[in-house]
C-alpha positions in Angstrom: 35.7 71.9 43.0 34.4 73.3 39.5 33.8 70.7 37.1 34.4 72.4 33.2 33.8 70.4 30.3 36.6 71.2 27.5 35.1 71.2 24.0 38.3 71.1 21.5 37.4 72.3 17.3 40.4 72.4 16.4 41.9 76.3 15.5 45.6 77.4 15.7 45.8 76.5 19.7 45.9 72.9 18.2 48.1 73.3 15.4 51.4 71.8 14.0 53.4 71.8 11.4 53.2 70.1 8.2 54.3 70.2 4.8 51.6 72.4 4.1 51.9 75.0 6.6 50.4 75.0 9.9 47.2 72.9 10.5 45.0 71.6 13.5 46.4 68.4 14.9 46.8 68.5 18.5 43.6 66.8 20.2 41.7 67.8 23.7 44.2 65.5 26.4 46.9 67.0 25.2 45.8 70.6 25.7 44.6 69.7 29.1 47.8 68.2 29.7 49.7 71.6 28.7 47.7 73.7 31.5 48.2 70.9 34.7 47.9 74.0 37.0 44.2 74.3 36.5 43.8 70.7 38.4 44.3 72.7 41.7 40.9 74.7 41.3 38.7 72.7 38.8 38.2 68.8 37.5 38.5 69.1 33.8 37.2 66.7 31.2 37.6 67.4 27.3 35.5 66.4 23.9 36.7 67.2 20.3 33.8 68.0 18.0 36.1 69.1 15.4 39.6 69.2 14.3 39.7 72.2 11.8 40.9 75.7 11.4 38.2 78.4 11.5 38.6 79.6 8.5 36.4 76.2 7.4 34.2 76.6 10.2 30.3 77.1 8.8 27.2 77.7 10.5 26.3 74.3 11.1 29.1 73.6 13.1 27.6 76.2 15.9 24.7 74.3 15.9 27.0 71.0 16.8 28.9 72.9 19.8 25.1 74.2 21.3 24.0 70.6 20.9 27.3 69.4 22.8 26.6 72.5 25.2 23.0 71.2 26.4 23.5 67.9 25.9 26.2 68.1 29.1 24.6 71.5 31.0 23.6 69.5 34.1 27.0 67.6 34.5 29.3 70.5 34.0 30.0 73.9 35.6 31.0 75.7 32.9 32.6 75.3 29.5 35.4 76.1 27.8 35.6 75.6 23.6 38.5 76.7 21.7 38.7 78.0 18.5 40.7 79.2 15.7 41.0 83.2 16.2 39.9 84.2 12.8 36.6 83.2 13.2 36.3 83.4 16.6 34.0 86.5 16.9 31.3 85.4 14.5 31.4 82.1 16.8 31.3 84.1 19.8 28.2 86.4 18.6 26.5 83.4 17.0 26.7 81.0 20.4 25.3 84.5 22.3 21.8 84.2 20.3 21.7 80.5 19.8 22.1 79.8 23.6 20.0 82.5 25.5 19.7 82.6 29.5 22.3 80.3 30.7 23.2 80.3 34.4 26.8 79.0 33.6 29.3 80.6 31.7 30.3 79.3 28.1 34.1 80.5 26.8 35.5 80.6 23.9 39.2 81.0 23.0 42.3 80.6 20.8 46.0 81.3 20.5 47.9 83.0 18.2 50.5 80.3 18.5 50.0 76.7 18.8 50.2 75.3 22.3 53.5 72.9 21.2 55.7 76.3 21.0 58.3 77.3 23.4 56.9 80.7 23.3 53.0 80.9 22.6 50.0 82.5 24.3 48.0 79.5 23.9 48.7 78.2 27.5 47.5 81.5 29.6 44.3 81.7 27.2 43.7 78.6 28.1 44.0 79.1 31.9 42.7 81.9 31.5 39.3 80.4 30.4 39.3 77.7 32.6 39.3 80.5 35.7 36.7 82.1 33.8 34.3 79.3 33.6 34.2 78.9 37.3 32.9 81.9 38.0 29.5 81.2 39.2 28.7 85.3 39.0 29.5 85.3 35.5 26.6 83.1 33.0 26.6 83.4 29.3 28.7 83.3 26.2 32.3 85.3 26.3 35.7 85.5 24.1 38.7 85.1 26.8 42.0 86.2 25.7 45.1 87.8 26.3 43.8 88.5 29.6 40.2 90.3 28.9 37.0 88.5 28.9 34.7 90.5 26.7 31.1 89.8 26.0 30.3 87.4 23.2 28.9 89.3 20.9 31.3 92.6 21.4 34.3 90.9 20.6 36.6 91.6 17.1 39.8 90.3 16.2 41.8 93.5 15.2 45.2 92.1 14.8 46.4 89.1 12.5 49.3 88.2 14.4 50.0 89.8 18.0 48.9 88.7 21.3 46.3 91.4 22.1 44.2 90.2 19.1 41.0 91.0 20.6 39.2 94.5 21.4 35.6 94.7 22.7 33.4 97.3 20.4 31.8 99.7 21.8 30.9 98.0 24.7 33.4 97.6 28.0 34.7 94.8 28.6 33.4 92.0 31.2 36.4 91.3 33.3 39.9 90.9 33.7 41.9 87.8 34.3 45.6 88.0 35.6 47.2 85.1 38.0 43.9 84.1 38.7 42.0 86.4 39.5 39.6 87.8 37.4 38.1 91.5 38.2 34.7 91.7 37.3 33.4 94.9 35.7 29.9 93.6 35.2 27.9 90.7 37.1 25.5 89.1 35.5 22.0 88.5 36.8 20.6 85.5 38.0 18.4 83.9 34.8 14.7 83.3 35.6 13.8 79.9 34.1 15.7 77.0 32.2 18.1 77.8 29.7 17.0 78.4 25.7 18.5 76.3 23.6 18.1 77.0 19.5 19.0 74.4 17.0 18.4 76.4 13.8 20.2 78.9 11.7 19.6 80.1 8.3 22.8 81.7 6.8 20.9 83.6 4.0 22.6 86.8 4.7 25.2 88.5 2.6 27.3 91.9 3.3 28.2 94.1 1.4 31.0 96.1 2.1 30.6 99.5 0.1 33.3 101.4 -1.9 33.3 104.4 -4.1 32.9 103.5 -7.6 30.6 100.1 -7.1 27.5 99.8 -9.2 24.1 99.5 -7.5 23.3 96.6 -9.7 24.7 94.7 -7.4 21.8 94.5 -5.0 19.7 93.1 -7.5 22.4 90.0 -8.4 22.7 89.8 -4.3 19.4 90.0 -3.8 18.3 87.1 -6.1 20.6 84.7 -3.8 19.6 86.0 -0.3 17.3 87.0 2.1 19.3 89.6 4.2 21.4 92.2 2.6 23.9 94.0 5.6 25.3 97.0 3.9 29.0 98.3 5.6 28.8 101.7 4.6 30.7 105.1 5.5 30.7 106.9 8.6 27.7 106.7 10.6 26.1 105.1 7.6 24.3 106.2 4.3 22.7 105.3 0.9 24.4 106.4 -2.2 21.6 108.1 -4.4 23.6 110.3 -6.8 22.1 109.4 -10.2 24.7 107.5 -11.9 24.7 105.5 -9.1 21.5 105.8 -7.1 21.5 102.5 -4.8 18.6 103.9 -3.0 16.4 103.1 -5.7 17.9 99.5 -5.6 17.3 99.2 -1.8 13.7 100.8 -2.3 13.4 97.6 -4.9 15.0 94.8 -2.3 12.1 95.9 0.1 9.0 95.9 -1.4 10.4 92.4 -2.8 10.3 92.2 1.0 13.7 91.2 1.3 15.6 93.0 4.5 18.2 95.3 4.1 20.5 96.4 7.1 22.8 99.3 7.0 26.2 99.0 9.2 29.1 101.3 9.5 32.6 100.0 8.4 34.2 102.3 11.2 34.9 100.5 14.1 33.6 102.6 17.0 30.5 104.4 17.9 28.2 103.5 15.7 25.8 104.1 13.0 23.6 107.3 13.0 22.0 107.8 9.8 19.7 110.4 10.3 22.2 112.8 11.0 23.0 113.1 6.9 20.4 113.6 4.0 22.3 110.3 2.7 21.0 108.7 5.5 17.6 110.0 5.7 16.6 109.3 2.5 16.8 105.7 3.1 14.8 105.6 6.5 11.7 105.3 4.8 9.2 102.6 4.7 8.4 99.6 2.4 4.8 98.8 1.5 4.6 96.5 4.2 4.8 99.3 6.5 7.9 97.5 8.0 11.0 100.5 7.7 13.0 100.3 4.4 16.2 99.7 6.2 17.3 98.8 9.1 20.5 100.6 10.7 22.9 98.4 13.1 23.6 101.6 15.5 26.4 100.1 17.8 26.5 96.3 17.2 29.3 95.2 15.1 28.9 93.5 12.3 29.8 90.1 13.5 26.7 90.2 15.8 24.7 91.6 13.0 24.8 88.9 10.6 24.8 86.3 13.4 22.2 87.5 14.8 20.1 88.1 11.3 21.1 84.1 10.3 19.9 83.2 14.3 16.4 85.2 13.4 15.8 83.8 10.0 15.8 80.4 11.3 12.8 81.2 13.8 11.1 83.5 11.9 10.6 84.8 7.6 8.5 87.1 9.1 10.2 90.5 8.2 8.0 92.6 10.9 8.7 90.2 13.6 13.1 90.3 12.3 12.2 93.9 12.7 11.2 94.3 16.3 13.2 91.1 17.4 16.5 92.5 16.3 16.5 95.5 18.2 16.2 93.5 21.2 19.2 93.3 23.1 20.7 90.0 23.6 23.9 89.6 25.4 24.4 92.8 25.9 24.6 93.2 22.1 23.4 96.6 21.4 22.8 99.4 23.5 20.1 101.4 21.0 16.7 99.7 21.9 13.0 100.4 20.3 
């Protein structure tokens, strides 16, 4: 029998009522005890690391659940954290590069109602999950809910308040789960050597999410405070550079400062393409460190973007190294490669 270590933070899944609205109260026995019917195909143990909605969650509390990840990887078959949903994405993304060739599977889910509810999807999430982390065929980082199991660093919350709150972007999703049984759309391959653990992020990174009318001077104030600038612009991405408001002079400025600028799409599917449009090509240039002006997220969605930027400026200030490093697919992250 599977043995799964529970790791509780908190998250609507745990909530109840108080005087102040809803808030995270509910600890890790008490969700195990909600779910019994996962005693018939896996030993269960639980640890609460945090008691907190995700809106409050920061950086250095993913660093806490990969510490609580390694520390028990030899006792445990799997693992199963849950999470408040509004957050749950960047979690998902950020877990994906800070915990790199695992041979067990790592899940992370929510509710969109709190377990104590007569009616609530917190208790088949939570099975859910649990079947999930048995799955010896299935190692890495995932986001498990309403019944899809979708690659950690693919996953976006696109509704506030149904069940279905999750899609994966531009990427299919992993599995299935329904009474059960989970079917598998992808297997993943058997990792050669001990898992990576990182214990460092560096959450210098700021995006910007573009809109007709805002000045370029912007860049500059941004740019003084950060390392990373992550642009959300239109369509399959673009620089404004009409000369009341030319930001590609402002970006041309942010990287020969050698500061790195990253251009995203706010659209939710397919992508960025930026050299299809002249507003795009003007800003493919180079800085004068020979390193591209810009870089362009293509498919990733901005979750894993800035995740994955934060993840790389704590190993590395070297913007060449960012460069190549970022374009290399990690948990099936991107599908564009150099």
């Amino acid at each position: 029998m599977k043995k799964i270590l529970l790791i509780a933070t908190g998250g609507t899944i745990a909530s109840a009522h108080t005087e102040e609205g809803l808030a995270p109260a509910v600890g890790p026995a008490a969700l195990l005890d909600a779910v019994p019917e996962i005693r018939q195909f896996c030993q269960a143990e639980a640890v609460q690391i945090l008691n907190i909605d995700s809106t409050n969650l920061q950086p250095e509390n993913w660093i806490r659940m990969v510490q609580v990840v390694r520390d028990n990887y030899d006792k445990y078959d799997g693992f199963v954290i849950t999470h408040g949903t509004d957050t749950m994405a960047y979690t998902a993304s950020a877990l994906s590069y800070l915990m790199q060739n695992l041979g067990k599977p790592v899940v992370l889910t929510g509710s969109q109602k709190p377990i104590g509810y007569g009616i609530s999807d917190a208790k088949k999430n939570l099975v859910d999950s649990f079947v999930m982390a048995c799955q010896e065929d299935m190692t890495g980082v995932y986001l498990v809910f309403d019944g899809k199991a979708i690659f950690g660093t693919r996953a976006r919350k696109v509704k506030s308040m149904s069940y279905d709150a999750f899609e994966s972007v531009n990427h299919p999703m992993a599995a299935l789960i329904y009474d059960g049984h989970v079917m598998k759309y992808f297997l993943s391959e058997k990792p050669q050597g001990e898992p990576i653990f990182y214990d460092h992020v560096r959450p210098s990174v700021f995006l910007l999410k573009l809109i007709p009318g805002m000045e370029p001077d912007i860049l500059e104030y941004v740019g003084a405070r950060y390392d990373v600038i992550v642009i959300e612009s239109y369509g399959v991405g673009g620089v404004p550079f009409v000369d009341q408001r030319n930001f590609l002079q402002e970006v041309q400025k942010l990287a020969d400062q050698g500061k790195i600028v990253v251009v995203a799409t706010q659209v939710m599917f397919e992508g960025s393409r930026m050299e299809v449009y002249a507003v795009g090509q003007k800003a493919m240039g180079q800085n004068e460190t020979g390193v591209p002006m810009l870089f362009q997220a293509y498919d990733m969605t901005v979750e894993a973007v800035v995740t994955k930027l934060m993840w790389l400026l704590g190993q590395t200030e070297d913007p060449e190294e960012i460069y190549c490093r970022f374009y290399e697919p990690v948990n099936r992250d991107i599908s564009f490669a150099l």
